[in-house]
FIMARMAR-651682 format. One record per residue (C-alpha): x, y, z. Coordinates in steps of 0.25 Angstrom, whole numbers, padded with zeros to 4 digits, always signed. Layout:
% FIMARMAR-651682
XYZ ...
***
This chain:
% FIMARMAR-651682
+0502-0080+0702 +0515-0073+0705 +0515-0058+0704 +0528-0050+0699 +0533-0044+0710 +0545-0035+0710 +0552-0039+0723 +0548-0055+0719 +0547-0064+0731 +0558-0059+0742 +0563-0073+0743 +0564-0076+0729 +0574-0069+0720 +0569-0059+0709 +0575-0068+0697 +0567-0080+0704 +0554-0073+0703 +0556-0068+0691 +0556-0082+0684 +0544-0086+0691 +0536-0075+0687 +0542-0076+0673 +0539-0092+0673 +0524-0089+0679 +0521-0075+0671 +0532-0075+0659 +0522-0079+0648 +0514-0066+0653 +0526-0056+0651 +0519-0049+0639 +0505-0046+0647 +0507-0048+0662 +0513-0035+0665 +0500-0026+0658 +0492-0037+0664 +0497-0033+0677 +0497-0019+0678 +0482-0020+0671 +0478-0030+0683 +0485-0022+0694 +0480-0009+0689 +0465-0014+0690 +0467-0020+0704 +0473-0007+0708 +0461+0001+0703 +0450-0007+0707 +0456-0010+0721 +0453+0004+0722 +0439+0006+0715 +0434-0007+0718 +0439-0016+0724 +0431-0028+0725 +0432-0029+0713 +0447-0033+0715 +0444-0044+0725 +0436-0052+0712 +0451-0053+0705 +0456-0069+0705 +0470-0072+0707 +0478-0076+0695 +0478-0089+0692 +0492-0098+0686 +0495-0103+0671 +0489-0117+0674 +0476-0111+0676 +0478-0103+0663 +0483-0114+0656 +0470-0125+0661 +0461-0114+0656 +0470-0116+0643 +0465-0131+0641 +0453-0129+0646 +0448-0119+0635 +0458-0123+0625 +0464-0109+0621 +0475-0102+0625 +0473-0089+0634 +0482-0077+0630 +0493-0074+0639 +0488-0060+0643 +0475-0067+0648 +0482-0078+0655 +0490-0066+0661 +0480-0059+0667 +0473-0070+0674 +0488-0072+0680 +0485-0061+0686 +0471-0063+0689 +0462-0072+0686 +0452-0064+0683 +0440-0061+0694 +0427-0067+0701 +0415-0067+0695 +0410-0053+0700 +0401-0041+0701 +0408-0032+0696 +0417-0038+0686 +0431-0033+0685 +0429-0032+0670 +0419-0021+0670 +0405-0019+0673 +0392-0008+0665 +0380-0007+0672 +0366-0002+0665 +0352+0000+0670 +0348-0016+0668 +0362-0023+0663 +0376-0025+0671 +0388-0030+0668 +0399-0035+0675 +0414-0043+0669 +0420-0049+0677 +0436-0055+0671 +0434-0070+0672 +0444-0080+0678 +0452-0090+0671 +0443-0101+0676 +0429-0093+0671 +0431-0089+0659 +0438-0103+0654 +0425-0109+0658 +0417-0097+0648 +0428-0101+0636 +0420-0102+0624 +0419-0111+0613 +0405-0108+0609 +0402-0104+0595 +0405-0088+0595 +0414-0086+0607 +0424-0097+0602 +0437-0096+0611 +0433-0086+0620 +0436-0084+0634 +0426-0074+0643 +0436-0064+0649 +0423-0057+0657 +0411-0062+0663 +0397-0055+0668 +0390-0062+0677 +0378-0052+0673 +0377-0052+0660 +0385-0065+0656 +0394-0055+0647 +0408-0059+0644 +0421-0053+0639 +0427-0064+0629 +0442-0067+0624 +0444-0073+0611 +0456-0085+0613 +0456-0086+0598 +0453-0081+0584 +0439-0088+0582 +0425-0083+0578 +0429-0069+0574 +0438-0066+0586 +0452-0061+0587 +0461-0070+0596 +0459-0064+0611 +0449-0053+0608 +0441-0051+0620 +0426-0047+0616 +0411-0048+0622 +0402-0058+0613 +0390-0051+0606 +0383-0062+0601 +0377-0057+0585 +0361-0055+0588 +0358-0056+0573 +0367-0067+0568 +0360-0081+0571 +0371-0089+0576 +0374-0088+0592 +0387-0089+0590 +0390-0075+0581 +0396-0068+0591 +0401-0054+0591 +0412-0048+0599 +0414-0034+0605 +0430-0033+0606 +0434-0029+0621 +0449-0032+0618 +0459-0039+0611 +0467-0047+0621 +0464-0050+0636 +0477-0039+0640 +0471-0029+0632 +0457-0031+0637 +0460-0032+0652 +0471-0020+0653 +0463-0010+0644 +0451-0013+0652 +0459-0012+0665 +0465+0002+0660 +0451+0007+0659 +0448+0003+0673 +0460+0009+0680 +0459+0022+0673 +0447+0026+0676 +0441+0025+0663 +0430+0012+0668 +0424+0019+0678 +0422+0010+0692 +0407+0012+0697 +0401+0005+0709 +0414-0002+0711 +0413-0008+0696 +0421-0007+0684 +0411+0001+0672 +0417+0000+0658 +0412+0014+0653 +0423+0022+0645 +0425+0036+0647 +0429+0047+0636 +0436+0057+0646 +0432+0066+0634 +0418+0062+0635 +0414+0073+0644 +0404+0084+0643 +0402+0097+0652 +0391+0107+0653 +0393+0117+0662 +0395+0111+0676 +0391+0096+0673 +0401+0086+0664 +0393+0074+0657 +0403+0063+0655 +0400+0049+0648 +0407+0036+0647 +0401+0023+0638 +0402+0008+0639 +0400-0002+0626 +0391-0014+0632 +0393-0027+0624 +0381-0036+0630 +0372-0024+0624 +0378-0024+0611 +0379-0033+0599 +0386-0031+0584 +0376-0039+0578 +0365-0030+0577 +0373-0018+0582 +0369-0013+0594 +0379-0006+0603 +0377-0004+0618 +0381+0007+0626 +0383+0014+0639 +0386+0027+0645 +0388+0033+0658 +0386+0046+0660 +0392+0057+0672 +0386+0070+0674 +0394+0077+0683 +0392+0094+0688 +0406+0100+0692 +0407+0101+0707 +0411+0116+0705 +0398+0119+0699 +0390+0129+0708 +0378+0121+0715 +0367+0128+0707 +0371+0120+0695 +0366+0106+0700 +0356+0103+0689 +0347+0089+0686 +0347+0082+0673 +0334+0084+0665 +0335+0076+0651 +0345+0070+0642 +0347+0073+0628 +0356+0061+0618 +0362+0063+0604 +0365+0047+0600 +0373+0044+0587 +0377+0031+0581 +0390+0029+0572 +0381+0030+0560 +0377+0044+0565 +0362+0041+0572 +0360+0052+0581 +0346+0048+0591 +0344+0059+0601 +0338+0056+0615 +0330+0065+0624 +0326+0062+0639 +0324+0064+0653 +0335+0063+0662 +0345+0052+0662 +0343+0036+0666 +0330+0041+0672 +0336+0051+0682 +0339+0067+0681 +0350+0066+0689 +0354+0082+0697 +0368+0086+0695 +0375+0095+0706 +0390+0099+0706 +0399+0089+0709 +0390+0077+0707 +0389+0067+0695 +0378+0060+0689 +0381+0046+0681 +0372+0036+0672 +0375+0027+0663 +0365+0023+0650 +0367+0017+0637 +0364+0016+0622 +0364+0009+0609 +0373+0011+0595 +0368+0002+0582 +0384+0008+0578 +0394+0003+0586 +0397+0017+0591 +0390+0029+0593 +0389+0042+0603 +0379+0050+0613 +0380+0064+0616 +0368+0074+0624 +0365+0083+0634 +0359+0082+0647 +0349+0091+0650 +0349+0098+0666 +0342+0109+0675 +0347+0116+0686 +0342+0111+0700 +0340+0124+0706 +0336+0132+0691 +0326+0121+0684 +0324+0130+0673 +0340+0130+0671 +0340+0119+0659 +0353+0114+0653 +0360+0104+0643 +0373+0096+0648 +0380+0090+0637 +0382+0075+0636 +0396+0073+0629 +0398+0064+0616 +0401+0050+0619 +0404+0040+0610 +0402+0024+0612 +0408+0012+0602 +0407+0000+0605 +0420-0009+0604 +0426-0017+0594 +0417-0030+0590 +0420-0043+0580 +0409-0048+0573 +0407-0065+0574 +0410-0073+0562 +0399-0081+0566 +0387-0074+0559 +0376-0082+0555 +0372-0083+0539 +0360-0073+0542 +0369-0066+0549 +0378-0063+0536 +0368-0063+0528 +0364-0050+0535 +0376-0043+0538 +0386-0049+0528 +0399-0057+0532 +0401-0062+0544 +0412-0052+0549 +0405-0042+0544 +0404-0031+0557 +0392-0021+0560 +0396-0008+0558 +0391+0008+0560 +0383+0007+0548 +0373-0005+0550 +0361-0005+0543 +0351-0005+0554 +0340-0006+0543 +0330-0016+0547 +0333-0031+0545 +0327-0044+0543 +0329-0048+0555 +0324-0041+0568 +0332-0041+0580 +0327-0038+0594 +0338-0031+0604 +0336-0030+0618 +0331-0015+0623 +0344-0007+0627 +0334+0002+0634 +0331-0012+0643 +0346-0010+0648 +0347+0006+0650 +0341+0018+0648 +0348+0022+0634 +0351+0036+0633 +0348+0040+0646 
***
């Protein structure tokens, strides 16, 4: 692929190159420049913080490649998407993934962006997914970012979601979808601006999709308590709503705090509250097990995880410390107020009969006030306490 160069090649003249970028690229005008600057951007920031992860990006590949994947799957690819895979075609199959990764005690998961070639072989036609291309892939998990390449089933044109097959509806291809974006351009640069600015944290080399309230700190004294949260879809489902969360937590004491202030953590205290205004309060000792000592200048991180039934919801608490060299010096650190949501989701038109029968229509979406009173039928979930200590 030919690069825009401002100089152009020295033995061509600039009106020369022009038109052959312009033949090659024109159909790209409206995208290839954010596109661009969104790829070089990334390059830049993860040659610096990790860059093997930049030796897994393929090169781009030509219209003809673009236009045999065309035929092959028998829709058309929008321009942005064809643009960006101009530029790179997308990367290897990889740990870690360039898409993002989130790690808990007993589940990991890795995306990597799909080239051209993969992901035409994942098109689907089944049932459900009609239409849909995978953007993402995790070799861990099997979990996949889709695109929607027309309006079928539910689905806007080029909506790009992960699939939440309906556990109460009994038909396989009832599948819900939590929105991630609404067309490959905005997808790709709004994740890339999270990355480049810091607000994705990179962690042992990988890319973690925890979001940050820069407001979302707490400080006691000489120790600040800061949280971000992630919303993990292949936890989750709509149908029966159960919302899956994590948060990772610093604990840092003010490098200019005088060294007699070092303390260890004792116990944790949690205030929980659903969108319909459920408050459960949990008590215990320590944190993921440990009781970690905090001395100035040092930090303490851990991540762990809870459940909504709403699709939002908040945490608040304190931590409760002694000083190392005064036991009998007890204190309460704050924990500040964070709030988790989970993204925007459509709901699949292909409910079942008992499924409408039970909820009502089919595009009917659940909402804060579900009526959790027991049912007819008697679902079995798998223990989010099997995956990571909740609440710790």
């Amino acid at each position: 692929m030919m690069l825009w160069d401002k100089k152009g090649p020295r033995s061509r003249s600039w009106k020369a190159t022009f038109k052959e970028f312009f033949a090659d690229l024109g159909r790209y005008i409206q995208h290839y420049a954010t596109l661009k600057q969104a790829w070089d951007d990334l390059e830049r920031y993860l040659g610096e913080k990790c860059p093997r992860m930049i030796m897994s990006l393929k090169d781009g590949v030509q219209e003809q490649d673009l236009n045999a994947v065309e035929d092959q799957i028998k829709c058309k690819l929008p321009d942005d998407y064809r643009c960006s895979f101009r530029i790179h075609n997308g990367q290897r199959l990889v740990v870690p993934g360039l898409m993002g990764s989130m790690a808990l005690s007993n589940h990991y998961r890795s995306e990597d962006l799909l080239d051209i070639d993969t992901a035409a072989g994942g098109f689907q036609q089944r049932p459900g997914l009609r239409q849909c291309l995978p953007l993402t892939f995790c070799i861990h998990t099997g979990l996949s970012q889709y695109m929607a390449l027309e309006n079928v089933e539910g689905r806007e044109q080029y909506d790009i979601f992960y699939q939440c097959p309906d556990q109460i509806a009994q038909n396989p291809s009832a599948i819900d979808m939590f929105i991630t974006g609404t067309s490959f351009s905005d997808w790709f640069t709004t994740y890339v601006q999270n990355v480049v600015t810091g607000n994705y944290p990179i962690i042992r080399e990988q890319i973690f999709r925890y979001v940050h309230d820069k407001q979302c700190v707490a400080t006691t004294g000489d120790i600040s308590v800061s949280v971000s949260t992630s919303f993990l879809p292949e936890l989750s489902s709509v149908h029966p709503p159960h919302y899956f969360f994590t948060y990772r937590i610093r604990i840092e004491m003010s490098k200019d705090a005088f060294p007699e202030k070092s303390c260890q953590l004792d116990s944790r205290y949690w205030r929980i509250t659903n969108a319909k205004g459920d408050v459960e309060e949990v008590q215990g000792p320590g944190v993921v097990g440990e009781y970690p000592k905090i001395r100035p200048g040092k930090v303490y991180e851990y991540t762990s995880c809870t459940t909504f039934s709403t699709t939002s919801g908040f945490m608040e608490g304190y931590y409760t410390f002694h000083r190392l060299g005064k036991k009998d010096e007890v204190f309460n650190v704050t924990i500040p107020r964070f709030h988790m949501v989970c993204p925007n989701f459509r709901v699949s038109t292909a409910r079942s009969e008992s499924s409408k029968d039970e909820y009502g229509s089919y595009g009917e979406e659940p909402t804060d006030d579900y009526d959790e009173r027991p049912r007819r039928r008697v679902l079995v979930l798998p223990d989010p306490t099997m995956r990571c200590p909740r609440h710790t």
